[in-house]
VOMAR-458772 format. One line per 2 residues: number of its first residue (from 1); their letters; for each residue y, x, z of N, C-alpha, C, O. Coordinates in steps of 0.1 Angstrom, whole numbers, always signed. Example, Ala and Ser with C-alpha at 12.3 -4.5 7.8 and 13.67 -1.06 7.14 Angstrom:
// VOMAR-458772
1) as) -57:+132:+78:-45:+123:+78:-33:+132:+78:-33:+142:+85; -22:+128:+71:-11:+137:+71:+0:+129:+79:+11:+134:+80
END
This chain:
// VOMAR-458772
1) xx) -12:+8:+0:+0:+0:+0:+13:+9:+0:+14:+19:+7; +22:+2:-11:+37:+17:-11:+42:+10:+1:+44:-2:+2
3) xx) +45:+21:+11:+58:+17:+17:+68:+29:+23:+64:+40:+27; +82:+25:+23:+92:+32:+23:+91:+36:+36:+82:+32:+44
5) xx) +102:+47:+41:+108:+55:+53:+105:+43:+64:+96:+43:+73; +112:+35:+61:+120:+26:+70:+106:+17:+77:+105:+15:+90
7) xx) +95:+10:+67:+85:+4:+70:+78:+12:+82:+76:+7:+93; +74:+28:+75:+66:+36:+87:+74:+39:+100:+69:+42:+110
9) xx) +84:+37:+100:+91:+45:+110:+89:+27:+120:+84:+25:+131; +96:+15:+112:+95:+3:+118:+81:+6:+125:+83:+9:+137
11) xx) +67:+6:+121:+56:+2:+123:+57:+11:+138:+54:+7:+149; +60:+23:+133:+59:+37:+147:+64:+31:+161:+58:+32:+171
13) xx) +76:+24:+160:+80:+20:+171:+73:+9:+176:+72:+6:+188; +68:+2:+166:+60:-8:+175:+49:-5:+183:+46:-10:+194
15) xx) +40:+8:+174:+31:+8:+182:+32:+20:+195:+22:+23:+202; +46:+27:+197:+53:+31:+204:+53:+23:+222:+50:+26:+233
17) xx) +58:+8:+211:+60:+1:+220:+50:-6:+226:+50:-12:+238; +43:-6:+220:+30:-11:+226:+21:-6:+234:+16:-12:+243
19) xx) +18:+7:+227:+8:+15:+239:+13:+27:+249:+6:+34:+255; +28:+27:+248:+33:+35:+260:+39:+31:+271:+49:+23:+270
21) xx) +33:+34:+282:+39:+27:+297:+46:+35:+302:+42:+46:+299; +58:+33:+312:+66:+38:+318:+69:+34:+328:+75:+23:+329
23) xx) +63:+41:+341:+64:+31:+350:+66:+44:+365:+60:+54:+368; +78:+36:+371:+80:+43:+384:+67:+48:+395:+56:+42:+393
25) xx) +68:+55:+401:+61:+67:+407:+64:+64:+421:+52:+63:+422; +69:+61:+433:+70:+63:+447:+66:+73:+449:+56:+79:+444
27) xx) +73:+78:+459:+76:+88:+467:+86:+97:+471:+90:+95:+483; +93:+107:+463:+100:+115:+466:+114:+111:+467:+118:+101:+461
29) xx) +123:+119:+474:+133:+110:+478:+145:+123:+474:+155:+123:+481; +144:+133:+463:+152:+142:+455:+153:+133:+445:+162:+137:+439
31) xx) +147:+119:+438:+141:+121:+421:+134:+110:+422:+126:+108:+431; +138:+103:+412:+128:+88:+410:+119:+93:+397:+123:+95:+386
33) xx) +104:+92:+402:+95:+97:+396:+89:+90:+380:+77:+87:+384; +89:+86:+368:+89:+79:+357:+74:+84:+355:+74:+97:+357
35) xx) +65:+81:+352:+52:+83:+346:+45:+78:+333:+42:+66:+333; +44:+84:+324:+38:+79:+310:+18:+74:+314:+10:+79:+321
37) xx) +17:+63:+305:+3:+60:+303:+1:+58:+291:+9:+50:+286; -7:+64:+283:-8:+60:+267:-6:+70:+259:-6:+70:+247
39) xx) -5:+79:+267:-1:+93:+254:-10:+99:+246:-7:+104:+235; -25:+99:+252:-35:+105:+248:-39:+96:+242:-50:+98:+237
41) xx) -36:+87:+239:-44:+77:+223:-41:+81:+203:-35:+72:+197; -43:+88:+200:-44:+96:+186:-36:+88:+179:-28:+93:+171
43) xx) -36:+73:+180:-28:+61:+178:-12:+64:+179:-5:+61:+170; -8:+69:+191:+3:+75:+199:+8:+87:+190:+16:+88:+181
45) xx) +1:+94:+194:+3:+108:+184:+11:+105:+167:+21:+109:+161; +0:+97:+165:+9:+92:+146:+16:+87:+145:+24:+89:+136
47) xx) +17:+76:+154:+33:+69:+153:+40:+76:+156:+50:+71:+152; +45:+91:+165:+50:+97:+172:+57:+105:+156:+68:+106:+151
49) xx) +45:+109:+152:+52:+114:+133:+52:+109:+125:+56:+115:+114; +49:+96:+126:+58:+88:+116:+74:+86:+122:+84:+86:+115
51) xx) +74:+85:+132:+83:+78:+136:+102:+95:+138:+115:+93:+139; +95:+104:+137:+97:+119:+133:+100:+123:+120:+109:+130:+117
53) xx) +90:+117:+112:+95:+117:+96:+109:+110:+96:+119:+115:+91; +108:+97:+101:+119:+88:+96:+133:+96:+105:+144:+97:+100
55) xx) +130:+100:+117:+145:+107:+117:+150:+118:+107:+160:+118:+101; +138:+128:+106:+144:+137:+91:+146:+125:+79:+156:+127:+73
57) xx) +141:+116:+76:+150:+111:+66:+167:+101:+66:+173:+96:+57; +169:+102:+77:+178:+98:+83:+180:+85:+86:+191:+79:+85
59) xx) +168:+77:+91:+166:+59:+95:+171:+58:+107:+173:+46:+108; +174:+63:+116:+177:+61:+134:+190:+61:+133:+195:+71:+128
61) xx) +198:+50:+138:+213:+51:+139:+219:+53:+153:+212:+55:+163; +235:+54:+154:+235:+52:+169:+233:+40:+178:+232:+39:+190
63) xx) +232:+29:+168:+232:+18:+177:+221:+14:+183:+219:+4:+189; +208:+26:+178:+195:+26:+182:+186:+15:+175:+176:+9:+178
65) xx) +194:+15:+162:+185:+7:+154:+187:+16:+139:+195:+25:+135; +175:+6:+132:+168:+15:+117:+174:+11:+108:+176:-1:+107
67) xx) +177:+19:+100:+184:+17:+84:+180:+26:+72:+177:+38:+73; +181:+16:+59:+178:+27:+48:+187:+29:+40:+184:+31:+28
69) xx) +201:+30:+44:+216:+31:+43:+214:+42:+35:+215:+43:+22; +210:+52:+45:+213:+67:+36:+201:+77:+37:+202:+87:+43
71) xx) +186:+74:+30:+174:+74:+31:+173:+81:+17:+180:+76:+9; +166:+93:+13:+165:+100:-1:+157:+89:-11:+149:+80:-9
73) xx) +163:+94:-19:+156:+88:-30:+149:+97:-41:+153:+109:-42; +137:+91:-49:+134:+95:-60:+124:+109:-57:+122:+114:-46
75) xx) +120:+112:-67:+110:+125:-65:+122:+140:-59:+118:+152:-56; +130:+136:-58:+138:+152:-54:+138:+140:-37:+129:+142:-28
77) xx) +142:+137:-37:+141:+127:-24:+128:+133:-14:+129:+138:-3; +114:+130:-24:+104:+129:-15:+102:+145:-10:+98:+149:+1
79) xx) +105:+154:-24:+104:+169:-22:+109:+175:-9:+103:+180:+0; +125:+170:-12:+137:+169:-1:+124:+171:+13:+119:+182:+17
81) xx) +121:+154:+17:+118:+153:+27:+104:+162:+34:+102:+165:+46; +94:+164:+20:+82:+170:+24:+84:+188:+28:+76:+194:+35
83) xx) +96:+194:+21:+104:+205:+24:+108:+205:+42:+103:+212:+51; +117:+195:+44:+122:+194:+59:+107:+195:+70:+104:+204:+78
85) xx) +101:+185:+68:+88:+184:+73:+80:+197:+77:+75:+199:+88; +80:+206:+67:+68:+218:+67:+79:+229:+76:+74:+237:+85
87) xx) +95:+228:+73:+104:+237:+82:+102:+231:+94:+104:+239:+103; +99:+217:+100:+100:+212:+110:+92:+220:+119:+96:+228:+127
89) xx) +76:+216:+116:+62:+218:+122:+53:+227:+110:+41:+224:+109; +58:+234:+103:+48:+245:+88:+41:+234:+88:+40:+223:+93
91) xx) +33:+244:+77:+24:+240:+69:+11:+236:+67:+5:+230:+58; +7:+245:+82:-6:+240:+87:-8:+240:+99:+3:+239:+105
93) xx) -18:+240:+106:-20:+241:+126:-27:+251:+126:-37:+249:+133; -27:+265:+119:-30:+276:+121:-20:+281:+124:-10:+276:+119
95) xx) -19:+293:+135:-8:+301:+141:-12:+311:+143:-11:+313:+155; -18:+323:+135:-28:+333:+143:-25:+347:+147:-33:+354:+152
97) xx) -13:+349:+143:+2:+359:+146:+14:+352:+162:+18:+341:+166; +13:+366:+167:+23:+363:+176:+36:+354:+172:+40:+345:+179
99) xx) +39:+356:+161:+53:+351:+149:+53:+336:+152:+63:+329:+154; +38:+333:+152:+33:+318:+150:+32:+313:+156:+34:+301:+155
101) xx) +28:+319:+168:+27:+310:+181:+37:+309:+188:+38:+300:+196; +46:+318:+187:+61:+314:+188:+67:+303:+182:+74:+295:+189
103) xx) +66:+302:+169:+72:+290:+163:+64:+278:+170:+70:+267:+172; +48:+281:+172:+44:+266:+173:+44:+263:+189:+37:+254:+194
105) xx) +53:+272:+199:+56:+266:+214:+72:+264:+213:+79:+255:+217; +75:+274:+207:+96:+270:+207:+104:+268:+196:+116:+270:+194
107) xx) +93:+263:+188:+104:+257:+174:+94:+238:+175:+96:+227:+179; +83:+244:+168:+73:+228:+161:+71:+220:+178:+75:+208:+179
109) xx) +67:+224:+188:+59:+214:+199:+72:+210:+208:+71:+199:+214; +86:+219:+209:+97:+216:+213:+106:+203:+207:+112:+194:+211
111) xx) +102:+210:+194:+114:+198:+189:+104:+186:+184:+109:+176:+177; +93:+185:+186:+84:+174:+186:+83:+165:+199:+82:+153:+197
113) xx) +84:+172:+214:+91:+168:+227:+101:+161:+226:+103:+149:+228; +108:+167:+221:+124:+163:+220:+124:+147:+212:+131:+138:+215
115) xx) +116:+148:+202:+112:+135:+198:+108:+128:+201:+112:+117:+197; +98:+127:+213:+92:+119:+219:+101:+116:+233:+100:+105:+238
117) xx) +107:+122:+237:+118:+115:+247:+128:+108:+239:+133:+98:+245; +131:+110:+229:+140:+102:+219:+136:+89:+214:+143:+80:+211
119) xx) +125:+91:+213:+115:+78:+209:+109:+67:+224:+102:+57:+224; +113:+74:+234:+112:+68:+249:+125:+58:+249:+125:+45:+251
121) xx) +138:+65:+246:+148:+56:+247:+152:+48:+237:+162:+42:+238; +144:+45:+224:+146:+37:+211:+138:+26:+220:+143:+15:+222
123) xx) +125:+31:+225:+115:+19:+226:+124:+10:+240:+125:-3:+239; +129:+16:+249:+139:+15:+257:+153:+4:+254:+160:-5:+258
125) xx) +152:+11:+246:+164:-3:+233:+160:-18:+233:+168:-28:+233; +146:-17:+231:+139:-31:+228:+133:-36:+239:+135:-48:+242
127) xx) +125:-30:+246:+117:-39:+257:+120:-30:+270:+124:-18:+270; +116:-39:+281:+116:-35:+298:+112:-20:+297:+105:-18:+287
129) xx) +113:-11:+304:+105:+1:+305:+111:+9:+319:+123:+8:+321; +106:+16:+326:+110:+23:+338:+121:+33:+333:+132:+33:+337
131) xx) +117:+42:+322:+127:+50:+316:+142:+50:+324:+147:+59:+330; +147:+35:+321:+161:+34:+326:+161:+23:+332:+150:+17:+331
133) xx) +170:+18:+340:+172:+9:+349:+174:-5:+335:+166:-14:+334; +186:-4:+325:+192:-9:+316:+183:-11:+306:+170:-10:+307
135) xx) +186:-13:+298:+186:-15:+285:+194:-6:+276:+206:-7:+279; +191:+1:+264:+200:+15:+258:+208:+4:+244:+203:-3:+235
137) xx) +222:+8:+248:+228:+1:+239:+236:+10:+227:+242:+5:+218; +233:+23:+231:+240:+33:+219:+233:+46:+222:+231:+49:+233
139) xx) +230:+53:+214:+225:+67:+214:+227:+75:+203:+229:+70:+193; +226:+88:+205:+230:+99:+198:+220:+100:+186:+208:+96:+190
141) xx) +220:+102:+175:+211:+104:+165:+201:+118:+171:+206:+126:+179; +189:+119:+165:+182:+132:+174:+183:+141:+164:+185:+138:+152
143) xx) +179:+157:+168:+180:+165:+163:+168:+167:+148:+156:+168:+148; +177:+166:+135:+171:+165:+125:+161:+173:+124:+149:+169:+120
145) xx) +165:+185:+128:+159:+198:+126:+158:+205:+136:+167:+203:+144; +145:+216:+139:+144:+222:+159:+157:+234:+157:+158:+240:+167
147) xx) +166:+238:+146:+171:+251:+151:+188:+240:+152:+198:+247:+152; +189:+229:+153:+201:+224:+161:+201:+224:+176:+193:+219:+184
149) xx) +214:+230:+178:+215:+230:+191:+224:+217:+197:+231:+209:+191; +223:+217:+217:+233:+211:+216:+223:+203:+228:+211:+207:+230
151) xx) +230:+190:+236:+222:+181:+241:+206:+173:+241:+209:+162:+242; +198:+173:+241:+189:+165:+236:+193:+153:+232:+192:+150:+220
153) xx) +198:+144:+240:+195:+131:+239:+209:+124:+246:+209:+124:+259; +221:+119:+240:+230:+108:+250:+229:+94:+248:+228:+89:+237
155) xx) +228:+84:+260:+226:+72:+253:+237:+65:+265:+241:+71:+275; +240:+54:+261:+247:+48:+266:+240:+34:+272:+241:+25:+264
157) xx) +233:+29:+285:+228:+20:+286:+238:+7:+295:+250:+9:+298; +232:-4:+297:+244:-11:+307:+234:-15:+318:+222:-15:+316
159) xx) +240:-17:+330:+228:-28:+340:+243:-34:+346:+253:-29:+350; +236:-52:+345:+246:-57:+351:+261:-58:+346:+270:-57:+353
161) xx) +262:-60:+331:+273:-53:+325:+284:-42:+321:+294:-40:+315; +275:-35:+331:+285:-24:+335:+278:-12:+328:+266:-12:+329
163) xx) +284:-2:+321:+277:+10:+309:+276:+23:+320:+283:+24:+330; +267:+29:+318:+257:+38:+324:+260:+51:+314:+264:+48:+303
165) xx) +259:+61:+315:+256:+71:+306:+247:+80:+306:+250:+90:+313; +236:+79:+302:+224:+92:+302:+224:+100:+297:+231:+101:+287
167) xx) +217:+113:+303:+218:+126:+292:+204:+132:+296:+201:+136:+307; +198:+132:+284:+179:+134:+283:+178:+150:+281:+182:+154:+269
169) xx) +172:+162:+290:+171:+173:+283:+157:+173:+288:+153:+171:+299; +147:+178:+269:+134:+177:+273:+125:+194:+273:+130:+204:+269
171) xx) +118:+191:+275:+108:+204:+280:+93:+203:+277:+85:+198:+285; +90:+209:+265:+72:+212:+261:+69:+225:+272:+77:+235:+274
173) xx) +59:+222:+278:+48:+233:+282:+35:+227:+284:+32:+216:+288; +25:+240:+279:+13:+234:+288:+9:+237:+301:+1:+230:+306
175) xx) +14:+247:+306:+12:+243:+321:+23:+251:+328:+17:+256:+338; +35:+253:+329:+46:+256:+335:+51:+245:+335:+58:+244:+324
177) xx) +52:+235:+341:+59:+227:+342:+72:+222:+349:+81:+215:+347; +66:+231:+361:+76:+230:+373:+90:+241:+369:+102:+239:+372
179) xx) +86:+248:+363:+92:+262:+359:+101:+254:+347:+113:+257:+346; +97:+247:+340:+106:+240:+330:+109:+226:+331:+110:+217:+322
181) xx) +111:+224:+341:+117:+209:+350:+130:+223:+357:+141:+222:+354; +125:+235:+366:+141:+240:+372:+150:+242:+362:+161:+243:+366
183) xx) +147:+245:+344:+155:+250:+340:+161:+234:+331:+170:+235:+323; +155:+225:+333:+163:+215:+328:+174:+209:+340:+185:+204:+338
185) xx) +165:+211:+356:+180:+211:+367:+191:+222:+364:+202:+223:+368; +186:+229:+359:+199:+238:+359:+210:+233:+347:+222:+232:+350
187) xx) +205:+231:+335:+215:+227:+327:+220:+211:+332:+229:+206:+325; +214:+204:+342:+220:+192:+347:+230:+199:+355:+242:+195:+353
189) xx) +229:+207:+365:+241:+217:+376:+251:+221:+365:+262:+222:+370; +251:+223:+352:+258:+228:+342:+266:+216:+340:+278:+219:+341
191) xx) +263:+202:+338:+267:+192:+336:+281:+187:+348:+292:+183:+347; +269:+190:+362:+279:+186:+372:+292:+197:+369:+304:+193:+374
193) xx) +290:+207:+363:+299:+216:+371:+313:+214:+357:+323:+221:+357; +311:+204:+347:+318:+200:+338:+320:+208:+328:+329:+205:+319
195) xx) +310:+222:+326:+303:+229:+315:+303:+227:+304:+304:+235:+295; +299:+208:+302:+292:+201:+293:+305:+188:+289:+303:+179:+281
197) xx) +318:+191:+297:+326:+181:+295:+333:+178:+281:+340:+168:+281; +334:+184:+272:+343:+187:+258:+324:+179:+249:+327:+168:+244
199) xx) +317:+181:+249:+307:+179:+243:+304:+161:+248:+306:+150:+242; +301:+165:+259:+303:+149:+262:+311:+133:+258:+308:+122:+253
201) xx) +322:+143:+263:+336:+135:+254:+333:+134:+240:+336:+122:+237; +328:+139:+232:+328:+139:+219:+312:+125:+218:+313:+114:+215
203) xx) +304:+131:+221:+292:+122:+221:+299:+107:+226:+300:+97:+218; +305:+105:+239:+312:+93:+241:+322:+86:+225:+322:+74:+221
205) xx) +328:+95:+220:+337:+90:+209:+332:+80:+202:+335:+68:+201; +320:+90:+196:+311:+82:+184:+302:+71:+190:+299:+61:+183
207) xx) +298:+72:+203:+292:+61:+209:+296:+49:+208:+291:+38:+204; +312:+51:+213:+317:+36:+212:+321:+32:+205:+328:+22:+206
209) xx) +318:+38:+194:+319:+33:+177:+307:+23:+171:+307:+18:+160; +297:+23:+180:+282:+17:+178:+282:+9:+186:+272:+2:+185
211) xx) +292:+6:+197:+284:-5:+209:+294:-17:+205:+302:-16:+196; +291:-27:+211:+294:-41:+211:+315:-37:+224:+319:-29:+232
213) xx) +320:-45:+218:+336:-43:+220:+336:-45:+228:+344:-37:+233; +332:-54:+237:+331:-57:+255:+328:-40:+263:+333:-33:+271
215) xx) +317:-42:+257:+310:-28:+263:+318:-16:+262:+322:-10:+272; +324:-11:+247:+328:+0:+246:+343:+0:+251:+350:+10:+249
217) xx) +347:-10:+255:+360:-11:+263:+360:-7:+276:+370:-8:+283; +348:-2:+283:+340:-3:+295:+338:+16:+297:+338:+24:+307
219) xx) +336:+20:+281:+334:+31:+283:+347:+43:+289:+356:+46:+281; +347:+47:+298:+362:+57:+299:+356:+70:+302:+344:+74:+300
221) xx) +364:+77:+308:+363:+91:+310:+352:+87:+326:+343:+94:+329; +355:+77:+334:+350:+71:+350:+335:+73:+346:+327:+78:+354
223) xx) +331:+69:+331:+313:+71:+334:+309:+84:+335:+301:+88:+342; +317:+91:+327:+309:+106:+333:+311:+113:+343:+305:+124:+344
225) xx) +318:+107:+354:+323:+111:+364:+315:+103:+372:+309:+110:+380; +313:+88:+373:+308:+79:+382:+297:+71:+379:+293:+61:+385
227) xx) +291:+76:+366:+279:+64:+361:+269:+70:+351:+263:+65:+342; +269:+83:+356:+261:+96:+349:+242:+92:+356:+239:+89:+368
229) xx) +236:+93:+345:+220:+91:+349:+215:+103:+343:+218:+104:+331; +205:+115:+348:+202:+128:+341:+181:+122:+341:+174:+117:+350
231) xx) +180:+126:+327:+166:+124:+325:+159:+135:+322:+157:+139:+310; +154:+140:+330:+150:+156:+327:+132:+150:+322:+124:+143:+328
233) xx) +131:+155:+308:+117:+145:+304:+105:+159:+301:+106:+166:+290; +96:+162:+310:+83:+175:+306:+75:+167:+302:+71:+157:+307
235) xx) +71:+174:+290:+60:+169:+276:+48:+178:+285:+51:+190:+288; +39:+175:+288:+29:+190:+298:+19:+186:+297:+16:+174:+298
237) xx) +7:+199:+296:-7:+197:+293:-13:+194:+309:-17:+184:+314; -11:+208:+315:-12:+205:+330:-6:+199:+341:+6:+200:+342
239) xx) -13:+193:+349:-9:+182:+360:-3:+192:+369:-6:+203:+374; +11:+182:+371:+20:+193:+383:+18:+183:+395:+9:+174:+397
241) xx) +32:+188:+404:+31:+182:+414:+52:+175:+411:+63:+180:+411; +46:+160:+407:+59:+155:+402:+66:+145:+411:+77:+140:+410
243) xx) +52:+145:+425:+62:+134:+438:+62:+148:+445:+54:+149:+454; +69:+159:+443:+71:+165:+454:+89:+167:+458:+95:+165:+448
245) xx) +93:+169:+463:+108:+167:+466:+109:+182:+462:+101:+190:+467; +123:+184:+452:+132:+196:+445:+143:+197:+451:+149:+187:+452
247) xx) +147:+208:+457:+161:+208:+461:+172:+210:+450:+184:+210:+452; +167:+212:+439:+172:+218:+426:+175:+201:+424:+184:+198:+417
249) xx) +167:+191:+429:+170:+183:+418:+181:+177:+427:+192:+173:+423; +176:+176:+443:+182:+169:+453:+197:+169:+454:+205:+160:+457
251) xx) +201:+188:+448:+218:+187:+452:+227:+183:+437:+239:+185:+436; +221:+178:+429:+228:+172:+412:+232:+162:+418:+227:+157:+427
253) xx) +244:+158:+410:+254:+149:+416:+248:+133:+417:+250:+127:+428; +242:+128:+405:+235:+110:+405:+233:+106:+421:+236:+114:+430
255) xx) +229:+97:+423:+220:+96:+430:+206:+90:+427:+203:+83:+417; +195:+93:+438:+182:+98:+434:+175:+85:+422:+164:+86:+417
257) xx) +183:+76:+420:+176:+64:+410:+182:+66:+398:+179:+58:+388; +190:+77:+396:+196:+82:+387:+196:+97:+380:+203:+103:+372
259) xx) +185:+99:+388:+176:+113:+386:+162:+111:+382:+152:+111:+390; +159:+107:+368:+151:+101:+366:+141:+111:+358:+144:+111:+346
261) xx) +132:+117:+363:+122:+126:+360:+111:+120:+349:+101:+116:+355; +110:+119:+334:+99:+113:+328:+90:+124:+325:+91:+135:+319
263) xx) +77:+116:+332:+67:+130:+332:+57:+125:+324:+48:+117:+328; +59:+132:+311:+52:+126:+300:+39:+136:+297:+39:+142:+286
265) xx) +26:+138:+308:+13:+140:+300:+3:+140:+290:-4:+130:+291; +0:+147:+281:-10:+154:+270:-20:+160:+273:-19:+173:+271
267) xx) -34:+154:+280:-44:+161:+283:-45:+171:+276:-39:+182:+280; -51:+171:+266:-52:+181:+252:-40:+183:+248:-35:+174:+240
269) xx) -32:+195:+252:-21:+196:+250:-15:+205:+234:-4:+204:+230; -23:+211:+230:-15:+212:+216:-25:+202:+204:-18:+198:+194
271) xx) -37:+198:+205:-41:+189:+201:-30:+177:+195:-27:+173:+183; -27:+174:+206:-14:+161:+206:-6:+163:+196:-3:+154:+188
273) xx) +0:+179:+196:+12:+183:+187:+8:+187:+173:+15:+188:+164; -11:+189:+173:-10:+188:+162:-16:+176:+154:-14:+175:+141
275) xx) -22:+167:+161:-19:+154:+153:-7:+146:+147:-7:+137:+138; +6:+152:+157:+17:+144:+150:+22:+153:+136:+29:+149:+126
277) xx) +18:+163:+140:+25:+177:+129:+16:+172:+114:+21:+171:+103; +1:+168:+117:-7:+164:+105:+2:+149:+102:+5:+147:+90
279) xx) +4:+141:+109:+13:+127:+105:+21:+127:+97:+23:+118:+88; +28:+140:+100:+38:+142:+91:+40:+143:+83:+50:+138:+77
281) xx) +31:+152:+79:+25:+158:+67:+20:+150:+57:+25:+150:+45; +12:+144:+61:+2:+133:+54:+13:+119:+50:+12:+114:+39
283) xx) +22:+114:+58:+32:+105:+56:+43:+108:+45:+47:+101:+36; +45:+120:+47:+56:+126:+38:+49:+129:+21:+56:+131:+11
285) xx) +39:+128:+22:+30:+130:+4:+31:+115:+0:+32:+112:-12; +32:+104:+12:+21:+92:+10:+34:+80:+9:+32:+69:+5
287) xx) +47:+84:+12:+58:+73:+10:+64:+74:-3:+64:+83:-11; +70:+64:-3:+76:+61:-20:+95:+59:-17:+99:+49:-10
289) x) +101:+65:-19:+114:+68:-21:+125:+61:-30:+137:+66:-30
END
């Protein structure tokens, strides 16, 4: 059956939405604990690159919805897209050079992370989920490509009509976890310390160019100051200890329901990355432009 960017990427989120749970954690009183169920279903994995393809073709808006506005076209289109793809995650799931396994822990499984917390707050857009208190009413487009820098993730959510501002920084390991949860508190202490304030401002601009006019009249300089939510999200093969209380996370400015830790598990942890990296691949031969 031909179907376009927009169809796969549609279908991704549904079944996004369907087989991933997000659900609070009790205990710790640094950090409100977010726990994934659903990740190890292969099911999960391909919608994760379908849904990956469609940001390199450019379907994810800020308003956290899909468009084929400005989607390639035609055989230089598909080339286009099957080119970005192989820069994303290569060519194959062989890595058998130091070179390679470098690219395939801090270029392909990073910015494949980075996706999948990005695809936490789309699904987040549409239905209930622990993720956020709210519902996400504007977010940042995600990183087309792994060598952009910059934020992971801003979204703008409301609870109670009132706008929220999140800021998602994510973290692949397979078993350092703890060690890459302190360095995502650290770039949150970066945040507090107003490091990140000229960047912010700017993400805020374009935000409230996407939200509903009630809302974005809501937005001022006061949310980053008084309505900041930090989502520090680890993609990790091995089981940490995620109800244990951080003092790293304890002294960041939120408070603790606004320190929202998503601890997103992958038994088989490059497995996972390379099912979605094959998705990709295989999607990008198989859509029509």
């Amino acid at each position: 059956m031909v179907r376009t960017p927009l169809d796969i990427i549609e279908d991704a989120v549904a079944v996004l939405c369907a087989r991933v749970r997000l659900v609070e954690a009790p205990g710790p009183s640094s950090h409100t604990a977010v726990v994934a169920d659903g990740l190890d279903s292969p099911e999960v994995a391909e919608a994760l690159g379908r849904y990956l393809l469609g940001v390199i073709a450019g379907a994810v808006q800020m308003d956290a919805t899909l468009s084929a506005a400005l989607l390639p076209e035609g055989p230089d289109g598909r080339a286009e897209l099957a080119a970005q793809v192989v820069k994303a995650v290569g060519a194959t799931n062989s890595f058998p050079t130091l070179k390679e396994i470098m690219f395939r822990d801090r270029v392909r499984n990073a910015w494949i992370a980075e996706g999948l917390g990005h695809a936490m707050l789309i699904v987040r857009s549409r239905q209930a989920t622990d993720c956020l208190r709210g519902p996400v009413a504007a977010l940042t487009t995600p990183h087309a490509e792994p060598s952009q820098s910059g934020l992971d993730a801003v979204a703008i959510y409301t609870l109670d009509d009132e706008p929220f501002i999140a800021i998602e920084e994510t973290k692949s390991t397979r078993k350092r976890a703890v060690q890459e949860l302190r360095k995502a508190a650290g770039l949150f202490a970066e945040v507090d310390a107003a490091q990140y304030g000229p960047h912010l401002r700017s993400h805020l601009v374009a935000l409230r160019k996407a939200l509903p006019a009630a809302v974005a009249d809501r937005v001022t300089g006061a949310v980053l100051r008084d309505a900041a939510c930090y989502l520090p999200v680890i993609v990790h093969g091995e089981a940490f200890e995620h109800l244990e209380d951080r003092t790293w996370l304890a002294s960041l400015r939120p408070p603790p329901d606004r320190r929202r830790l998503l601890v997103l598990r992958v038994t088989d942890f490059h497995a996972f990355f390379d099912r979605v990296a094959d998705a990709m691949r295989a999607e990008s031969h198989r859509v029509t432009l």
